[in-house]
C-alpha positions as CSV (number, residue, x, y, z in Angstrom):
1,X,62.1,-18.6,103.1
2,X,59.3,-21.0,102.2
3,X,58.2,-19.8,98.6
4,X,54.6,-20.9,99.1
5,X,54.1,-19.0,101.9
6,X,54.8,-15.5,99.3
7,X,52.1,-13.2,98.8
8,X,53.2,-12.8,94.6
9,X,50.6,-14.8,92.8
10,X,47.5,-14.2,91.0
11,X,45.1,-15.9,88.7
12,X,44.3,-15.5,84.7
13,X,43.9,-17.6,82.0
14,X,46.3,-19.2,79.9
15,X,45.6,-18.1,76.2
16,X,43.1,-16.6,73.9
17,X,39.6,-18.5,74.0
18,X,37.1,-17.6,71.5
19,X,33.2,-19.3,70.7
20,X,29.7,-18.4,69.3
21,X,26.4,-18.0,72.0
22,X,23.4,-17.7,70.7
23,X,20.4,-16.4,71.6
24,X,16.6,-15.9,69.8
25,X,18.6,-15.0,66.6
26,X,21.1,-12.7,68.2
27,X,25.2,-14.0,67.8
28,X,27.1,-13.1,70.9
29,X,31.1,-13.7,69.9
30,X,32.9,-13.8,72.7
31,X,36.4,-13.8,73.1
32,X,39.2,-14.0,76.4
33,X,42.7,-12.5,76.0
34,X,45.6,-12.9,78.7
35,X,46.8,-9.1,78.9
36,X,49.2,-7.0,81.0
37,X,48.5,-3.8,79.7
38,X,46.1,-0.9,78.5
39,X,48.1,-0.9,75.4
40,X,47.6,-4.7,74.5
41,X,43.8,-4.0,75.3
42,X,43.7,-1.2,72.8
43,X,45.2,-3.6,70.2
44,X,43.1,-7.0,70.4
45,X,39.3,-4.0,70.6
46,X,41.1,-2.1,67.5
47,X,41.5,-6.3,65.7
48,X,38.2,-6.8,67.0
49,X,36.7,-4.2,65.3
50,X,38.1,-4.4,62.3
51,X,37.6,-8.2,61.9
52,X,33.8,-7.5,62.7
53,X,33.3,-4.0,61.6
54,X,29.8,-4.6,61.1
55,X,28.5,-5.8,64.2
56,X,26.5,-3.5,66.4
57,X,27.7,-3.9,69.5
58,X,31.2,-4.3,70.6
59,X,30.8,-5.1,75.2
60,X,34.0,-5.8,76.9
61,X,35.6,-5.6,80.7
62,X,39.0,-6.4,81.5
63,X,41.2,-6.2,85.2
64,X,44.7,-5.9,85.5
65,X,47.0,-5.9,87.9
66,X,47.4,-8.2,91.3
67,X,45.2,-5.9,93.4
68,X,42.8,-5.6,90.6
69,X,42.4,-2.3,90.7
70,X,42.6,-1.3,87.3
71,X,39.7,-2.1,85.6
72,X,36.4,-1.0,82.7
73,X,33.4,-2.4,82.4
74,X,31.8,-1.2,78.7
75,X,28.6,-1.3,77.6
76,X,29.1,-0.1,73.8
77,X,25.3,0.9,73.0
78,X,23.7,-1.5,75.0
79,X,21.1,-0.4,78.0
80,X,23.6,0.6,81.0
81,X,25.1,-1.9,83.2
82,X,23.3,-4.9,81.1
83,X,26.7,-5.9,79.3
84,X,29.9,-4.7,80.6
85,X,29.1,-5.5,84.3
86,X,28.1,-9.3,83.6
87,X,31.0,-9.7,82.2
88,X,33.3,-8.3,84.6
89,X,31.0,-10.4,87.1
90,X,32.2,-13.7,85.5
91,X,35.9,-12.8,85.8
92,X,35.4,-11.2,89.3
93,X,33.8,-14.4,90.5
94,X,37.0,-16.4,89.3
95,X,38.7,-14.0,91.0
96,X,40.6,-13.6,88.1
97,X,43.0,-10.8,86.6
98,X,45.1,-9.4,83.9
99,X,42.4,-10.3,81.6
100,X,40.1,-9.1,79.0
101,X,36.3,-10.1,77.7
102,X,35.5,-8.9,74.7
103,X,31.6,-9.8,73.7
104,X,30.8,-9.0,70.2
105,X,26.6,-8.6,69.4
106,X,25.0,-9.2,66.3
107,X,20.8,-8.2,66.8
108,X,19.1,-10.8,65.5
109,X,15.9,-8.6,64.9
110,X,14.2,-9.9,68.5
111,X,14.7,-7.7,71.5
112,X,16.0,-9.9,74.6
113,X,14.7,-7.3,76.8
114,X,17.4,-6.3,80.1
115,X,17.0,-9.0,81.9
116,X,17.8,-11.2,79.0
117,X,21.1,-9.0,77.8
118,X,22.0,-9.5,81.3
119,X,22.4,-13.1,81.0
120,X,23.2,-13.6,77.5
121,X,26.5,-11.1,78.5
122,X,27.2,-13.0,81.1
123,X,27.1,-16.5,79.5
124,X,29.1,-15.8,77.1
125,X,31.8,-14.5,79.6
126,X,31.5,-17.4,81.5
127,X,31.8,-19.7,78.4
128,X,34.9,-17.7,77.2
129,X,36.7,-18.6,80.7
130,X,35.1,-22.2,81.1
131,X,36.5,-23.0,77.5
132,X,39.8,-21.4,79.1
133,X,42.3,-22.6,81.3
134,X,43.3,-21.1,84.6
135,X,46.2,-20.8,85.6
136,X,48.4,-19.4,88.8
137,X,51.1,-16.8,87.3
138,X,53.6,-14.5,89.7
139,X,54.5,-10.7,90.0
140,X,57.6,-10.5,88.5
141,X,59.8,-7.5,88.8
142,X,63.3,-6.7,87.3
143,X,67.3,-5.1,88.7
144,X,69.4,-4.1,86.4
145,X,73.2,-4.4,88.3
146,X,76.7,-3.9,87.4
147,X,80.0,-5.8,88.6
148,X,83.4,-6.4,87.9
149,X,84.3,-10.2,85.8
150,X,85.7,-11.9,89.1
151,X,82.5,-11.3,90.9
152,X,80.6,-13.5,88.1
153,X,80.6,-16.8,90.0
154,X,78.9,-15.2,93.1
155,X,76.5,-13.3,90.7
156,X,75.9,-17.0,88.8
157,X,75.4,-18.8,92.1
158,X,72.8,-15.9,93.0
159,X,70.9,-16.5,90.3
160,X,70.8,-20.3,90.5
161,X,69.4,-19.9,94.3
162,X,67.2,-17.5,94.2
163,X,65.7,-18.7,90.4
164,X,66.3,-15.8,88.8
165,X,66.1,-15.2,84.9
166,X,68.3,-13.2,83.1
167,X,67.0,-10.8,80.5
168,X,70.0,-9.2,79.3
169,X,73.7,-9.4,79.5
170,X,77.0,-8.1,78.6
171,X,79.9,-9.7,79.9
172,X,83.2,-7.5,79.7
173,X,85.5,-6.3,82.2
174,X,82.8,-4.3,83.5
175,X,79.8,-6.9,84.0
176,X,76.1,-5.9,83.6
177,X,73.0,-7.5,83.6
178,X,69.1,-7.5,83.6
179,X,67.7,-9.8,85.8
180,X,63.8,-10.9,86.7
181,X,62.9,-11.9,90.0
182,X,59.6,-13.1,91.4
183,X,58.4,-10.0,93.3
184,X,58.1,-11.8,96.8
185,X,61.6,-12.2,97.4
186,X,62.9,-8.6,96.7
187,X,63.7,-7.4,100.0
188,X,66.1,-10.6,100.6
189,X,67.5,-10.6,96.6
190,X,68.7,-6.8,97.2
191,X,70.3,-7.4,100.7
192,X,72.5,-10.3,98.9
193,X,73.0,-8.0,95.9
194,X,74.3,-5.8,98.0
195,X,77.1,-8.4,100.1
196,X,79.0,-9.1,97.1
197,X,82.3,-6.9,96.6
198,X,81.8,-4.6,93.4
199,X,78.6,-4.9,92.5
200,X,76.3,-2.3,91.8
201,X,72.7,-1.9,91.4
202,X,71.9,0.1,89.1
203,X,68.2,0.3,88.6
């Protein structure tokens, strides 16, 4: 199996990126986390918010998953579809995913008028994944199995060919461990689970 050819890849950024655009007096913050989860989203708009309590406007979109079908576009006060679409525009046209924009507003007393939220949101997306880097990550997914101790060299040589990582292990008697696979080569990793004498698969 040629691993290039696997369909288990998608794009996102690296790390947090953070910067300042402004705009006739109005502060746009704007700030990129890596996420894998609704739960780590919750977390960095709850920091968010309390860091800048005070700020009027708090416009975000994020995507997750490889399809990218999990996804929010938020607005937060401003006219609808003027900040949380641009800035799920700008990670949509990087085709990017398990991410979140966060674009925090501070009015500057001048009104930019729609068209001009419009591109202020999306600049500062766009700056908060150009001052990011890109990278290529893969769709991981986990087996928990269970063996007896003489099967341990087959189990070891498994893991070196098929690069697997090991998450957890307790060696005894009774073997088990947790391992994490690149999601591409599932059907082949269980059907070689599955040859060697005593071993069990248990999730």
């Amino acid at each position: 199996m040629n691993l290039e050819d696997l369909d288990d890849t998608y794009l996102t950024i690296k790390r947090p990126s953070e910067g300042l655009y402004k705009d006739r007096s109005s502060k746009f913050f704007y700030f990129a986390f890596p996420v894998r989860s609704e739960e780590e989203i919750k977390d960095h708009l709850a920091e968010l918010r309390k860091t800048y309590y005070d700020a009027r406007h708090h416009c975000y979109a994020y995507v997750l998953g490889k399809e990218a079908t999990t996804f929010r576009a938020v607005d937060d006060g401003e006219p609808n579809h003027s900040a949380g679409d641009p800035i799920l525009g700008q990670i949509r046209s990087n085709n990017l995913t398990n991410i979140l924009i966060v674009v925090v507003r501070y009015f500057g007393g001048t009104k930019l008028g729609m068209s001009g939220l419009i591109q202020a949101y999306k600049t500062s997306a766009a700056l908060a994944i150009e001052e990011n880097e890109i990278i290529e990550e893969q769709v991981l997914s986990s087996v928990k199995i269970k063996f007896s101790y003489p099967a341990m060299n087959e189990v070891m040589k498994l893991v070196k060919t098929h690069e697997l990582e090991i998450i957890h292990q307790e060696l005894m008697l009774d073997c088990k461990m947790s391992l994490e696979y690149r999601k591409g080569i599932e059907e082949q990793l269980l059907e070689s689970l599955e040859e060697i004498e005593s071993l069990e698969i248990i999730s």
